[in-house]
Structures are given as structure tokens and as C-alpha cells.
N, C-alpha and C positions, 0 to 999 in steps of 0.2 A: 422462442428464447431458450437458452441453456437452465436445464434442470438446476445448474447451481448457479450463486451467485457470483455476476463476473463486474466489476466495477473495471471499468476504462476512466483513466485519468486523462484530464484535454486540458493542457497547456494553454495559457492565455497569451503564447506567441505563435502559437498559431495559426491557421489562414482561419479569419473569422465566419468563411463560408464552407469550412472542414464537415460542420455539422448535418450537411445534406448529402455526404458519402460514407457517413458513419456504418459499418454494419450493424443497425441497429438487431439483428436478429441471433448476434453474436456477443451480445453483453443485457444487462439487465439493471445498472446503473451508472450515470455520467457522472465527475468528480470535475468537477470546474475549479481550476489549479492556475493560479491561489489567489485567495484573500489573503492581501497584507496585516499585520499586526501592529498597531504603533505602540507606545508603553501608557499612554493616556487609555487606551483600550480602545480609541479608533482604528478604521482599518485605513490600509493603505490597497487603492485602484487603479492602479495600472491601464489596466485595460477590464470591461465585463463582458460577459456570456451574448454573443448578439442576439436581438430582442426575439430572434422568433424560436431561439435553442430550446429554450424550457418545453413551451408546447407543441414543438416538433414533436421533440423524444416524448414528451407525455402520449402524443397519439400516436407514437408506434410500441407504446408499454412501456418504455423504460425512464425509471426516477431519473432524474436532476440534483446532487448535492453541492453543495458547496465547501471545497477544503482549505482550512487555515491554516495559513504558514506564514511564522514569525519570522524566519530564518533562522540555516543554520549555525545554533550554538548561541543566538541573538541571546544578548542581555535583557532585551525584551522581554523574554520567555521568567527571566526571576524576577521582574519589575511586576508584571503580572501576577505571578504564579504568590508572591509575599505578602498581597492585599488581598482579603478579602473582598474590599471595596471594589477593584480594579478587576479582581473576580466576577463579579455581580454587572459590573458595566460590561464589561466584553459576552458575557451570556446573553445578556440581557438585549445588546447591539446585534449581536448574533439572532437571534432568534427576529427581530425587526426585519433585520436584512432579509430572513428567510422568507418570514411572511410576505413582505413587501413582494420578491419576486417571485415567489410557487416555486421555491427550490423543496425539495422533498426530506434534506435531514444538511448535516454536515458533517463532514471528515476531518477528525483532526491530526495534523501534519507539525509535533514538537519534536526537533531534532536535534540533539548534541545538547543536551543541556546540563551542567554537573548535578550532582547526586544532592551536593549543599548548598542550598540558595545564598547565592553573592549579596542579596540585602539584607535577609535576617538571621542566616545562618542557620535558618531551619534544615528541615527534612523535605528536598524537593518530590523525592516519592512520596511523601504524605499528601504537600500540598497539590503536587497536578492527581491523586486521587481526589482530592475536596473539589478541584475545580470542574472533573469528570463529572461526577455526583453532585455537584450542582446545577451544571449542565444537562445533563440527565433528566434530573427533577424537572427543573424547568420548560423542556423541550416533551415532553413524555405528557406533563400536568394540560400544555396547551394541547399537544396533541399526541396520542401514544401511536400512530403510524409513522411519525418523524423516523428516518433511518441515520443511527447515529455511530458514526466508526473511528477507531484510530488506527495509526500507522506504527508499526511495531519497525526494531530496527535490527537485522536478521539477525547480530549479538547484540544482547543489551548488559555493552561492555560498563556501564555507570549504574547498573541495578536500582533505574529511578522506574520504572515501569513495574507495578503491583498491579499483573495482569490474574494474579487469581482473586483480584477484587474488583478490577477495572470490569472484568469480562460481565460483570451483572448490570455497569451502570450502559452497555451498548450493543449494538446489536451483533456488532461484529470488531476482529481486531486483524490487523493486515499486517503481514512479514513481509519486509522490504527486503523481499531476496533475490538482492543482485546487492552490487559493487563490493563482495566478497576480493576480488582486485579491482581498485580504484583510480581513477581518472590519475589524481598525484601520487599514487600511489609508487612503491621503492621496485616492483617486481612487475612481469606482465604475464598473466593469466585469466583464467574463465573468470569470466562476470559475475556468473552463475553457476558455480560446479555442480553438479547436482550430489556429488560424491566429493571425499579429498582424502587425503590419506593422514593429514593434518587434522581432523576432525573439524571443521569448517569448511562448511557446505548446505546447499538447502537442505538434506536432508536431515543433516546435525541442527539446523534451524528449527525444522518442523517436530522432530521430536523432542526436544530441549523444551521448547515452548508446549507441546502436547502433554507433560507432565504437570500445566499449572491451569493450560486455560481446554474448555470442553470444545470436542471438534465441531460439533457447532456453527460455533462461534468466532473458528479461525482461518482467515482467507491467505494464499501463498501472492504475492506479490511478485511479478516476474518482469525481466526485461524486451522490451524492443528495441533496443538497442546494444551499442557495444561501443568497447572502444580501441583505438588504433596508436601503439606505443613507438617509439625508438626505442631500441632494445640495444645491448651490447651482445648480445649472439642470437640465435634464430630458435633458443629451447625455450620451453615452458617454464616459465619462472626466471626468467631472464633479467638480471636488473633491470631498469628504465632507464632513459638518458631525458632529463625534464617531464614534464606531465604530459598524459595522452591526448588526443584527439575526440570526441564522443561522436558516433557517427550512427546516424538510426537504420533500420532493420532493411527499410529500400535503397538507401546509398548501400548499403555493401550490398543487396543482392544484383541492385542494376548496375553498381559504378566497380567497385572494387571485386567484386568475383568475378567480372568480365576479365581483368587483367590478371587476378591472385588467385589460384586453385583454392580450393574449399579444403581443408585438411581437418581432421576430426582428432580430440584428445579421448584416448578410452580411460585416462584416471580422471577425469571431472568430465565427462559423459558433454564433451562442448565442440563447438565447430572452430576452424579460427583460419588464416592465413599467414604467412608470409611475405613479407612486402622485400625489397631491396636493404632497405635500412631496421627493420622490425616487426612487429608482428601485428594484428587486430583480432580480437576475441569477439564473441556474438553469440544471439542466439537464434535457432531455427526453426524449421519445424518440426526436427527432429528433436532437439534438445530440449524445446518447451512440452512435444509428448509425453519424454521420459517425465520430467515435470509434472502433466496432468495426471498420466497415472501415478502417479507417488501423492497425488491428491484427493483421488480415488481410493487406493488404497488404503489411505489414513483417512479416510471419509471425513474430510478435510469441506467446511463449508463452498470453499471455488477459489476464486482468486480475482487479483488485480491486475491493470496493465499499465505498467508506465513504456510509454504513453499512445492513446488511440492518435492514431494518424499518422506515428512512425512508419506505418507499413502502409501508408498512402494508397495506391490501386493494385495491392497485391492482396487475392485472397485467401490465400492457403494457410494464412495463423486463423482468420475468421473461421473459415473451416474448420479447420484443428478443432479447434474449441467444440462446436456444433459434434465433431464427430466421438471425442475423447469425453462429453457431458451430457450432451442426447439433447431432445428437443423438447421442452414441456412446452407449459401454458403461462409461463410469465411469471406465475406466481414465486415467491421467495422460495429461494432452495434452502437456508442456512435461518442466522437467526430470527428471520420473524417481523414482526413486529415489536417497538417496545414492550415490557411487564414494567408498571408499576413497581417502582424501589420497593415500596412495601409486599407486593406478593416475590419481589425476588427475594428478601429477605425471610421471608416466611419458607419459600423455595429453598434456600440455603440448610434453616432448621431442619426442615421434613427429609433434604437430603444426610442430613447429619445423623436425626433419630434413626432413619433407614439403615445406617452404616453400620450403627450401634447394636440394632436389634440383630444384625449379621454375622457381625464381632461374637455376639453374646450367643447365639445358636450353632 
């Protein structure tokens, strides 16, 4: 397995026999995407994990999580987020479900949600802290090897995420970096820049966030996929004409670069094409190396994939990964195992006196 931690997200529209071609020797936790959210604090199931996924990947090392998503911008998210009762039920459901199937932790996936809670008018940053940290508690108390993550949003243009408090109650936090240009989005470029000139880019991502939360504890989130626009001319930044296409990492390399040259952007370090009417942005394995090394570099806990199976029987992102993180023995590269709220807190202290005593010397 990869010396760091690689979490692969698996879509639950996926082929439900996806899990017996997984490269399991290329990742080191599965995110089973998604448990629905109802406002009762039920979830909502779609489809689950087929029966034999958990202990597959247990016997070739790699965890099992389970990730919750209300949807996004769901009113959901402040129905919850303004009860603490409603709080307590959904932890508390949470953890049931966990047990029940030998899922190993869960990820949580809250997106677009405003800064002030539409029921009580609160402080949404307060309260999804209180909910993490209860979460926490309660997942950590039953068992402190639960592996418990969130998903960070590469701007967090709503400043509801208090990730230099969040970062104690989990084990890790994940930058959702990609759709930097977005599917509806007004213009057509990289997914993914790794660079911009506009200072929005992963790497303005990774550093922005490296100022609050410890490396660690912070995983890059990357794409397999891209998407493919109508453009009103054939440049980089092109307005859009309607919303794009989203088209995963094997369709363009088997279907659309058979037909579309590969062309490569050196101001956002990305690959892309030109079609007849527009263009398609993506990433490679060029562009997700530049990637791993800039996560290397910022000795950056590993990363995520949205999502395992885009690159269906092709092996060279598996690869990638193995060659760009090395090969250990399975065990955690990044955060760990739970700490106890209370030695993280004590943690917090001892790093504070530390500062002081440095300050003062």
C-alpha cells in the first residue's frame, strides 16, 4: 500500500461488481459515496456497498468508510446543524449504521451551506464545529481506531469551516481540489490548475489551508475526471455556451483523444482538447504528478480520489500513485488513529506552553 494515506471515493452508481478490480494496492481507504441525509436525521439509501465490499477490502488492508451527504447547499444541512437533538440523532444513527456493517469510520461530505443558519440564525461555523465534536466524542469513546474525515471545499468562500479546531476533533481533512472551473460554470478551463495567475489554484488551496490546519492531517483531493464545454472560441477561458459535459478519466483517454489531440496548458500545468465546437479540460498523469509532488513537498498527509473506477482498466494513475508515495506496509501514513478530545486538548496546551517558552528565550 502507499506510504501515505490515499482514500478512493466509490460512487454508489457504480457497477456494483467494481470492487473486485479496485487496485487495492493503490489506495488505503474506501469512501462508500453517499449516505443520504434526511432532516429527521434519517438517512436516505439509494443503493449500499454490495455485501461482500467491506471484507474484501478488509483482507487486502484497506478500511471501509462511509460518507455523508446531505446535498448540496440542502436545507437539510441547517435543520440539522440548529438542534442539538437532531445532532445527537444523526451521531448517534451514524455510529449504528457503522457498527452494524464493519465500516471503519466515516467522511463527512457538507457542502454549500451559508455561514448563518436559515433556522436559528446562529453561527453555522459554531454549530457544525459542535456537531464534529460531538461526533468525535462519540465515535472515538466507542472506539478510538474509527477513522473520521471531512471534506474541505478548495475556497471556503462562506468561512463556515473552523478547521484550526475542526483538525483536533478528526483524523484528517480533505481539499476538494478540483472544479476550480465548473461544470455551470461562465468560462472553460482546468479543473484542476495546479498553478493560476489569478491566485486560485491547488496550490493557493494547499497553502491557504497549511496556515491553519497541521500537514498531517491535510489530504489534496484530486480529479478523475473532467469536463467537456461549448465554448465561444477555442482559448483558455473561453466563455461557455450552457453547462458542460462531465466525462471520466477512460472516456477521454479511450474515446475523445482517439479523435481530439492531447494539448497541454503551461499557465495551469493541465492537459485539455479541442473539439469542433469547444474544448474539454482533465487530468493526467502528468498533471496529477505535478499534484503528488506538491504533496510531497508540503508533506501533505496523501490524498483523495474522486472517484475510484473513473479510470476503469487503465493502470497508469494506479501506478502513479505507487511510484510518486512508495510502497509501505499498510499502515497509516498521516493522521493516525483517533486521540481522545481530552489528550488533544491537553495537546493543544503543551503546544501553546512550548510556543511561549520560545517566544520568551
Amino acid at each position: 500500500m502507499p506510504n501515505k494515506e490515499v482514500i478512493g471515493f466509490y460512487p454508489n452508481w457504480l457497477s456494483p461488481d467494481l470492487y473486485l478490480s479496485l487496485r487495492y494496492d493503490a489506495i488505503t481507504t474506501i469512501a462508500w459515496s453517499f449516505l443520504g441525509l434526511n432532516a429527521d436525521g434519517s438517512f436516505s439509501k439509494q443503493s449500499y456497498p454490495p455485501l461482500n465490499l467491506i471484507n474484501y477490502a478488509h483482507s487486502k488492508g484497506v478500511k471501509v468508510v462511509v460518507a455523508l451527504n446531505p446535498g448540496w447547499g440542502s436545507s437539510t444541512i441547517d435543520t440539522i446543524l440548529a438542534s442539538p437533538s437532531l445532532q445527537s440523532t444523526v451521531v448517534n444513527n451514524l455510529l449504528t449504521e457503522v457498527q452494524q456493517n464493519g465500516f471503519d469510520g466515516v467522511d463527512i461530505d457538507f457542502e454549500g451551506f451559508p455561514v448563518t443558519n436559515t433556522v436559528n440564525g446562529q453561527s453555522n461555523r459554531t454549530l457544525f464545529t459542535n456537531f464534529i465534536e460531538l461526533l468525535s466524542t462519540t465515535f472515538w469513546n466507542s472506539n478510538p481506531n474509527y477513522r473520521l474525515s471531512i471534506d474541505l471545499p478548495a475556497v471556503d468562500w462562506n468561512n463556515v469551516f473552523d478547521v484550526t479546531t475542526l483538525q483536533y476533533y478528526v483524523n484528517y481533512l480533505m481539499i476538494m481540489g478540483y472544479d476550480y472551473h465548473w461544470q455551470t460554470g461562465p468560462t472553460a478551463g482546468a479543473v484542476a490548475p495546479l498553478t493560476s495567475p489569478n491566485g486560485v489554484s491547488v496550490t493557493d488551496s494547499v497553502d491557504t489551508y497549511l496556515t491553519k490546519i497541521s500537514r498531517d492531517k491535510l489530504l489534496l483531493g484530486v480529479p478523475y475526471y473532467g469536463y467537456e464545454w461549448q465554448t465561444q472560441t477555442n482559448q483558455p477561458d473561453s466563455p461557455t455556451l450552457g453547462g458542460g459535459m462531465s466525462v471520466t478519466y477512460s472516456n477521454i483517454i479511450d474515446t475523445k483523444l482517439s479523435v481530439y489531440p492531447r494539448q497541454w496548458s503551461s499557465i495551469w500545468s493541465s492537459p485539455y482538447y479541442l473539439t469542433s465546437n469547444g474544448q474539454g479540460w482533465y487530468d493526467d498523469e502528468t498533471s496529477l504528478g505535478l499534484k503528488y509532488d506538491l504533496v510531497n513537498n508540503r508533506g501533505l498527509a496523501g490524498i483523495g480520489i474522486w472517484a475510484i473506477g473513473y479510470d476503469t482498466t487503465h493502470q497508469e494513475l494506479g501506478n502513479l500513485i505507487i511510484n510518486k508515495f512508495g510502497y509501505g506496509s499498510g499502515e497509516d501514513g498521516g493522521g493516525g488513529v483517533g486521540i481522545p478530545l481530552s489528550q488533544n486538548k491537553l495537546l493543544l496546551a503543551g503546544i501553546g506552553f512550548v510556543a511561549l517558552i520560545l517566544i520568551l528565550e
